[in-house]
C-alpha positions as CSV (number, residue, x, y, z in Angstrom):
1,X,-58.4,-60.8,-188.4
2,X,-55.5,-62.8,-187.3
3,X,-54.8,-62.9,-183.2
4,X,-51.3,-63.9,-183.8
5,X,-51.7,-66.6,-181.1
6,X,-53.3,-64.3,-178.4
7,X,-56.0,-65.9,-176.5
8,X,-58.9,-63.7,-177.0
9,X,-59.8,-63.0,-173.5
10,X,-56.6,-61.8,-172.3
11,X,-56.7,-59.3,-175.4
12,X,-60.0,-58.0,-174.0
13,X,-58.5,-57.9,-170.8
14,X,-56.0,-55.5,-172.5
15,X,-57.9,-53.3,-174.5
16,X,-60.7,-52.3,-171.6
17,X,-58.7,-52.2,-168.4
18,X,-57.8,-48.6,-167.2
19,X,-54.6,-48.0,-166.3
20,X,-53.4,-48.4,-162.9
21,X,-50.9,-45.4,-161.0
22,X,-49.1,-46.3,-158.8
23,X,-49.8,-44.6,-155.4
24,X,-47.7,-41.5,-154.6
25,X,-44.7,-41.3,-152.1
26,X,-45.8,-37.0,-151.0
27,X,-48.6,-36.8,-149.1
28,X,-51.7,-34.4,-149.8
29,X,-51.9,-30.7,-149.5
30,X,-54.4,-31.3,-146.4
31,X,-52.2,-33.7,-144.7
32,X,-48.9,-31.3,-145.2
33,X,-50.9,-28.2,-143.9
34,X,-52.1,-30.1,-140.4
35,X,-48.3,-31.7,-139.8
36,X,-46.9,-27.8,-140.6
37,X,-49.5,-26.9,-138.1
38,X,-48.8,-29.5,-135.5
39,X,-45.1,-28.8,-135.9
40,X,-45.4,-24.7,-135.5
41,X,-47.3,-25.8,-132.4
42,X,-44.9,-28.1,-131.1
43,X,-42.4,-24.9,-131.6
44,X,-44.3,-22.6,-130.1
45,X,-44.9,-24.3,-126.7
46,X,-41.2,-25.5,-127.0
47,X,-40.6,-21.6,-127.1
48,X,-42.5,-20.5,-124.0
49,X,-41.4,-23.3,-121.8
50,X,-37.5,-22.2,-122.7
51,X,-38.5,-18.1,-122.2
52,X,-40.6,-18.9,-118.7
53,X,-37.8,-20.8,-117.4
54,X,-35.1,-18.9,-118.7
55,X,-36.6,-15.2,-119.1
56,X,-38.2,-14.7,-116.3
57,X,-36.4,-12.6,-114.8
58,X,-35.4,-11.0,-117.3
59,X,-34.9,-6.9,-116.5
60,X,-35.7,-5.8,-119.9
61,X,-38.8,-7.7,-120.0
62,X,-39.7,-5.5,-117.3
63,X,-39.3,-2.5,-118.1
64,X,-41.1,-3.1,-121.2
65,X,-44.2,-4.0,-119.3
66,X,-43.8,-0.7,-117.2
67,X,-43.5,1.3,-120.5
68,X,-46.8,-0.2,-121.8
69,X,-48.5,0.4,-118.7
70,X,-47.3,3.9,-118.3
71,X,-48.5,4.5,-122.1
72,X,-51.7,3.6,-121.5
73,X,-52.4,5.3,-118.1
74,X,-52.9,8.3,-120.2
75,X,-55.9,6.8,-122.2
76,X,-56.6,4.3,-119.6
77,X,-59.1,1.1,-121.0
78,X,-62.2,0.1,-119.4
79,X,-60.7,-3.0,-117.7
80,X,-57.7,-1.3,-115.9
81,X,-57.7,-1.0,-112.2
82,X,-59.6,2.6,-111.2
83,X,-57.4,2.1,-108.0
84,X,-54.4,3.8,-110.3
85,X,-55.9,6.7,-111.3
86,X,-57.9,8.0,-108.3
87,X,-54.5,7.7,-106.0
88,X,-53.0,10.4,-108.2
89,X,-55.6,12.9,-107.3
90,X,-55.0,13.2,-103.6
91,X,-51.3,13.9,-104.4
92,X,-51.5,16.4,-106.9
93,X,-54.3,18.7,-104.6
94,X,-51.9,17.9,-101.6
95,X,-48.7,19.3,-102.9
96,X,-51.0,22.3,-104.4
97,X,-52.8,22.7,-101.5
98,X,-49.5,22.6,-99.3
99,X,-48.0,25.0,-101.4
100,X,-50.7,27.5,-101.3
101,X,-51.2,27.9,-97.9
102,X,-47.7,28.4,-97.2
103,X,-47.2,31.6,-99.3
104,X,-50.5,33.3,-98.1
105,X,-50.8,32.5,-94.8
106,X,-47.6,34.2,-93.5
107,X,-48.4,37.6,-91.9
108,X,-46.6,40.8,-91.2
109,X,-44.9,40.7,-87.9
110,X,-46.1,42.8,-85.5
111,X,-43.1,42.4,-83.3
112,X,-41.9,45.8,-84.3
113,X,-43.2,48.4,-81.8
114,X,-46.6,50.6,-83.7
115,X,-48.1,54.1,-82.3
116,X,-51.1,54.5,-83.5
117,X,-53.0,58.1,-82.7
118,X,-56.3,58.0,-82.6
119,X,-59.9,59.8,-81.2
120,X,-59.9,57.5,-78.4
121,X,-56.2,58.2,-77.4
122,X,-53.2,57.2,-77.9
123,X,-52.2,53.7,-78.3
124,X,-49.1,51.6,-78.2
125,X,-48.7,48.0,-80.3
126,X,-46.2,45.6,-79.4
127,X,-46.0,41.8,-79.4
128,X,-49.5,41.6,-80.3
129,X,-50.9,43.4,-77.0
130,X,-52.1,46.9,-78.2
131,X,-51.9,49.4,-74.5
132,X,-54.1,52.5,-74.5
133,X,-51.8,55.6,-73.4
134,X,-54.1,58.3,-73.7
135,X,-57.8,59.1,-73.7
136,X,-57.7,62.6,-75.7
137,X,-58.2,62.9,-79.2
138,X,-54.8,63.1,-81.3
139,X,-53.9,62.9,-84.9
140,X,-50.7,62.3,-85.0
141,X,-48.2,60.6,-82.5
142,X,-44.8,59.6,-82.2
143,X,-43.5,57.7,-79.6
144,X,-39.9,58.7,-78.2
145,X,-37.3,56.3,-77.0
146,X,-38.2,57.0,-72.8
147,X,-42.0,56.0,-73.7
148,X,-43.1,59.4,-73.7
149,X,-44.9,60.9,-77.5
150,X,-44.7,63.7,-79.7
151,X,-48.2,64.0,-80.8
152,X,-50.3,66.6,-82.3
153,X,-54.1,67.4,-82.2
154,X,-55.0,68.6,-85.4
155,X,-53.0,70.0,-88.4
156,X,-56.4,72.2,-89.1
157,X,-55.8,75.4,-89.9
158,X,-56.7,78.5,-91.8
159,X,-59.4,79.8,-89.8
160,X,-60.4,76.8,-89.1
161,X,-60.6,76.9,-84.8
162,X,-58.2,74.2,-84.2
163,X,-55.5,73.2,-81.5
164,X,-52.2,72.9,-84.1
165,X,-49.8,72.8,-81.2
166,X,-47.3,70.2,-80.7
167,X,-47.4,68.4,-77.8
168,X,-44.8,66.0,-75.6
169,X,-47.1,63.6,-74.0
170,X,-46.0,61.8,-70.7
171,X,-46.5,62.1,-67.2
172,X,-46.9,65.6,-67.5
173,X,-48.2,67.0,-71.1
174,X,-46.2,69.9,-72.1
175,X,-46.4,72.0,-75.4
176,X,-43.0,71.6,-77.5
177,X,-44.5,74.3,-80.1
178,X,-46.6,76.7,-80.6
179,X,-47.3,80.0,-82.8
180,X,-47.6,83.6,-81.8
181,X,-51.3,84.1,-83.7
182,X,-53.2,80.9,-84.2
183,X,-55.6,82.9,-86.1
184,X,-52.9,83.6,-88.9
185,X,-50.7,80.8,-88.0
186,X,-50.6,77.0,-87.5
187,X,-48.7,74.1,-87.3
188,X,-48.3,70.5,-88.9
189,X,-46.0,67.8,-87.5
190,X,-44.3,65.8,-90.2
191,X,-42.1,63.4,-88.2
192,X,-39.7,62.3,-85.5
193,X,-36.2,61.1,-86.3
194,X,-33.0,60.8,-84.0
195,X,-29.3,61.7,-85.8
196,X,-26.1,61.9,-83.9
197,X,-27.7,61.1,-80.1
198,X,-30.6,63.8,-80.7
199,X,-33.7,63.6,-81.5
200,X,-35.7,65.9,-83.9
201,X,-39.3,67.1,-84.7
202,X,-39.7,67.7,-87.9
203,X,-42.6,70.6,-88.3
204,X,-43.8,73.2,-90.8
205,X,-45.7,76.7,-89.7
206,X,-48.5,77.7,-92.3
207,X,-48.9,81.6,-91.7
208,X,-50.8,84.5,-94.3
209,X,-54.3,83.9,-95.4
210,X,-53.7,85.8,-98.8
211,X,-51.9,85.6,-102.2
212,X,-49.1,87.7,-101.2
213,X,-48.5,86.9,-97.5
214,X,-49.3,83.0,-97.7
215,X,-46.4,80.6,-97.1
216,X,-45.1,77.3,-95.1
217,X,-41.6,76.9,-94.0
218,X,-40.7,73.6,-92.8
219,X,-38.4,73.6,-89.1
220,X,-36.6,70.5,-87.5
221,X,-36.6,70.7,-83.7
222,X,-34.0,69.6,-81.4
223,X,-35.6,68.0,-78.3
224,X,-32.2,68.4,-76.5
225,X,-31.1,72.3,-77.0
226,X,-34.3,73.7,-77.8
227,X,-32.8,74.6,-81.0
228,X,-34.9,75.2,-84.2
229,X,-33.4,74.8,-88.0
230,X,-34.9,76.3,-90.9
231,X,-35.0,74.0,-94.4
232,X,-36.9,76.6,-96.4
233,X,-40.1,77.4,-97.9
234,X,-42.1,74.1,-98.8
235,X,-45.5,76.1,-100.1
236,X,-47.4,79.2,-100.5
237,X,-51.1,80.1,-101.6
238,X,-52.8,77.4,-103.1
239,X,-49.9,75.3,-102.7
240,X,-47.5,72.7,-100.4
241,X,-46.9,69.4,-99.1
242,X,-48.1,66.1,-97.8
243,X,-46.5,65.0,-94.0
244,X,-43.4,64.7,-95.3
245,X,-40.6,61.8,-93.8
246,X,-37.1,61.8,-92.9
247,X,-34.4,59.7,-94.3
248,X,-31.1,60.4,-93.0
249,X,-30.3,62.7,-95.5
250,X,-32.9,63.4,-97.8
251,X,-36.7,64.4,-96.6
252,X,-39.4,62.8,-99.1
253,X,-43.3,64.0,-99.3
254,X,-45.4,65.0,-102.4
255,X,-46.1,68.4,-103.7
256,X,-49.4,70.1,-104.6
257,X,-48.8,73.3,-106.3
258,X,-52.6,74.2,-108.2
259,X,-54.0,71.3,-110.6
260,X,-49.9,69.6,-110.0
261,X,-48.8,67.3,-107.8
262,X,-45.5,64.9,-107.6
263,X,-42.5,64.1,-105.8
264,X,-41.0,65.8,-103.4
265,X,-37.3,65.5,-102.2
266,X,-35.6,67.8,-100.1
267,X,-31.7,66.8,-100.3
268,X,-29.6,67.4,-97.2
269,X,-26.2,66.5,-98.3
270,X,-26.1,68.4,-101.7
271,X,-26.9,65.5,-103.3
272,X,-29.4,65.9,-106.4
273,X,-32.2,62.5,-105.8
274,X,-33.5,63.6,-110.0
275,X,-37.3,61.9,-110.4
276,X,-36.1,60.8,-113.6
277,X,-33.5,58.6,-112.4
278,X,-36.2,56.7,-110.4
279,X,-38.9,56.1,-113.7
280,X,-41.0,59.7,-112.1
281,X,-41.8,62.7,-113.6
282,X,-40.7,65.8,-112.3
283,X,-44.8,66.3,-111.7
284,X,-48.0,65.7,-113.0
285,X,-51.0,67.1,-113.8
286,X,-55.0,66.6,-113.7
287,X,-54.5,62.6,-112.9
288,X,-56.1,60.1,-110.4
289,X,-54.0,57.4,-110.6
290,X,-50.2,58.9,-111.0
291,X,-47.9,58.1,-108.2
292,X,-48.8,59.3,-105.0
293,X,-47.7,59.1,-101.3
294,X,-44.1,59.3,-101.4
295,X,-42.3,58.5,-98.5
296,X,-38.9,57.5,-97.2
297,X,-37.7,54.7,-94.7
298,X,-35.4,56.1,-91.8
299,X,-32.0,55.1,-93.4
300,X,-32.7,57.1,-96.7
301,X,-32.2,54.0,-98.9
302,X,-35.6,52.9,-99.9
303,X,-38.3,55.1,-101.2
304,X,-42.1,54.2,-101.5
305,X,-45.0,55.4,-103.4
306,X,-48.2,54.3,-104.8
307,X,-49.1,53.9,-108.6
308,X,-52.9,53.2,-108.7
309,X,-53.3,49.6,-107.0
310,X,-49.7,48.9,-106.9
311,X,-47.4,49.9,-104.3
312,X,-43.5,50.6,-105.0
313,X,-40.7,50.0,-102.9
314,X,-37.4,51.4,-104.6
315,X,-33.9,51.2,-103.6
316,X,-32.8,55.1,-103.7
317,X,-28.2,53.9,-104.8
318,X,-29.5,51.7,-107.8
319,X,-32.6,52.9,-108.7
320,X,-34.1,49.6,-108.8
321,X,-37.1,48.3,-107.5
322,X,-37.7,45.7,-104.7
323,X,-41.4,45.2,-104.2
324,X,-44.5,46.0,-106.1
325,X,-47.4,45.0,-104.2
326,X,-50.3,44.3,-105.8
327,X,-53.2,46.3,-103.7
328,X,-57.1,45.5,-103.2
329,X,-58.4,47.6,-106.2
330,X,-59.4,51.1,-105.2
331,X,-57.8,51.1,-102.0
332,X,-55.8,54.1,-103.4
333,X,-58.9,56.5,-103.3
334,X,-58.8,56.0,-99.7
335,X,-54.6,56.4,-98.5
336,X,-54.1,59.0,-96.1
337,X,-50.1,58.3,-96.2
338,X,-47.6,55.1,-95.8
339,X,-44.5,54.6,-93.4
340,X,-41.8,52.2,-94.4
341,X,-39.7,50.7,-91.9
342,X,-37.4,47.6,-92.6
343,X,-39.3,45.3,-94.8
344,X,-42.5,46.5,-93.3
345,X,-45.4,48.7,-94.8
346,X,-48.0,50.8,-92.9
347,X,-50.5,52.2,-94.9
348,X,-53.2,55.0,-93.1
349,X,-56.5,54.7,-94.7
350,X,-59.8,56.7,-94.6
351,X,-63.2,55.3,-93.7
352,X,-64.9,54.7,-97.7
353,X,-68.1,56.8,-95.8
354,X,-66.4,60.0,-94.7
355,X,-62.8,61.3,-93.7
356,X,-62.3,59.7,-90.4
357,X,-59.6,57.2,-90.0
358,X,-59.8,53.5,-90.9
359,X,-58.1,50.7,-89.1
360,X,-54.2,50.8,-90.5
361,X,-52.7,48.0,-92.7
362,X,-49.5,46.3,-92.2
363,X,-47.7,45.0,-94.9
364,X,-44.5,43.1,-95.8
365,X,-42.2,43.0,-99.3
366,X,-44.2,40.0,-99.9
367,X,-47.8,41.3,-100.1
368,X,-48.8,39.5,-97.1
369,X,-50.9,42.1,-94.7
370,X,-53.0,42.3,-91.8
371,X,-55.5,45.1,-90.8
372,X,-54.6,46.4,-87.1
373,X,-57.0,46.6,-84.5
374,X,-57.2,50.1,-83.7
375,X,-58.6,53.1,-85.8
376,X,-56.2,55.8,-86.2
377,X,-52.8,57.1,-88.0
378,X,-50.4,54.6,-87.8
379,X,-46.2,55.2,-87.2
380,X,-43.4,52.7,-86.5
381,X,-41.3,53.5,-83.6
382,X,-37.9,54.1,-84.1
């Protein structure tokens, strides 16, 4: 085979050397990774120096950081601060605490004058200081505008050996009524009230002891003239009233008449007061828990009654009403009778063992009440 001229070791030289590339101007994927990564660094701490020292005070960037924090306060981490949680306790129980005792611990005034009769006598409440008048047994009292009382013994009757007259107590006692036969014939005092300069006692006579002659006809008094004023008939056999109230110009008590019992309003200006009107029945029949105790304030425009553990207080123009006062349960079972004056409540209660008179409660619109200190039947002075 003909070289053509070709030295043989430079063709050998040709024919087994591997070919050489040349090297390559973009660096490895290694190398490009690392200087992205160096670069992204470089930014990065480029970046923070620029937002600390031009950011810092930044106002959003605070209330962003109070937004997270307030988020997760509600489902706080184990490595925030206990310091912020416990410091919200003592304020909450303060405020409830603060608010609490202020609507129960506000009592009744007693600044308005209280009679209270009583087996020990008769006692007078004012300004706190309670003053023992009397050392005889009375039921009722009522204390008149010169200091002296209209009080009563008992309102026992019906062969039933009692002392039913009525009484002005003072420095001299002196009987203001009395019946002819107080075998057939007794009396109950209802109230005391004062209209146009005179003052009044408001009184009923029970007389008969049977079916046919059996009746109670209710008088008002006037202290002044000595002169008496019939209002009617207010029961008969097997029938009558509670003490009744006055109120300007309507008298207010509750009726038994047999297994019935309700309201009872005696009108004085020919105005019709219609149960209805006021959410009552005209009576009621065989129940426990109906309303009971009517009774009237002095001016005639708010009425009162008791509807098992709640106590009603009713303005008599609008038929609306203004308090219902939540009562201890079963204290109703034990009311003798209530007397509202102003925005005050006395309630009369029995001893739970027997029939003898309990201390008196005083309460306000509000529910807020005290027990009084003295045993007995309980009036406001007017």
């Amino acid at each position: 085979m003909s070289n053509d001229g070709i030295d043989p070791d430079e063709l050998w030289a040709q024919t087994t050397a591997l070919q050489e590339i040349p090297p390559s101007s973009t660096p490895p994927n290694r190398q490009l990774i690392m200087i992205g990564t160096g670069a992204f660094v470089v930014m990065l701490i480029v970046g923070l120096v620029l937002t600390l020292a031009l950011g810092g005070d930044d106002s959003s960037t605070a209330v962003a950081t109070t937004t997270t924090s307030s988020s997760t306060s509600l489902a706080p981490s184990t490595t925030q601060p206990t310091e912020n949680l416990t410091t919200l306790v003592p304020t909450t129980t303060e405020n409830t605490t603060t608010t609490s005792s202020t609507t129960t611990t506000v009592a009744p005034s007693v600044n308005q004058p209280i009679t209270i009769a009583s087996t020990l006598g008769i006692n007078h409440l004012t300004n706190g200081i309670t003053t023992r008048f009397d050392d005889q047994s009375w039921e009722t009292a009522f204390r008149l505008a010169d200091g002296s009382y209209i009080a009563q013994h008992s309102s026992l009757g019906y062969e039933q050996l009692a002392d039913t007259n009525i009484y002005r107590v003072g420095a001299a006692t002196t009987v203001v009524q009395s019946v002819a036969d107080p075998a057939t014939e007794w009396l109950h005092l209802h109230d005391v009230y004062t209209e146009a300069s005179s003052t009044f006692v408001l009184y009923s006579i029970n007389s008969g002891l049977g079916i046919e002659d059996s009746q109670e006809e209710l008088f008002a008094l006037d202290l002044t003239t000595g002169l008496k004023t019939s209002f009617g008939l207010i029961g008969g056999w097997e029938s009558g009233t509670s003490r009744l109230t006055f109120g300007s110009n309507i008298i207010v008590g509750e009726f038994f008449a047999s297994a019935d019992a309700g309201p009872y309003f005696l009108n004085l200006d020919g105005y019709t007061t219609n149960p209805n009107d006021l959410g009552l029945a005209d009576s009621y029949s065989d129940c426990s828990v109906c309303p009971s105790r009517f009774t009237v304030d002095p001016s005639g425009q708010r009425l009162a009654w008791v509807e098992a553990d709640l106590l009603v207080v009713l303005d008599r123009s609008s038929a609306t009403r203004i308090a219902e006062i939540r009562l201890p349960q079963g204290l109703y079972t034990t009311i003798d009778s209530i007397d509202i004056f102003g925005d005050l409540i006395l309630i009369n209660v029995y001893e739970t063992t027997g029939r003898s008179m309990a201390k008196p409660i005083l309460m306000s619109f509000a529910g807020t009440s005290m027990i009084l200190e003295v045993a007995g039947t309980a009036t406001f002075d007017q």
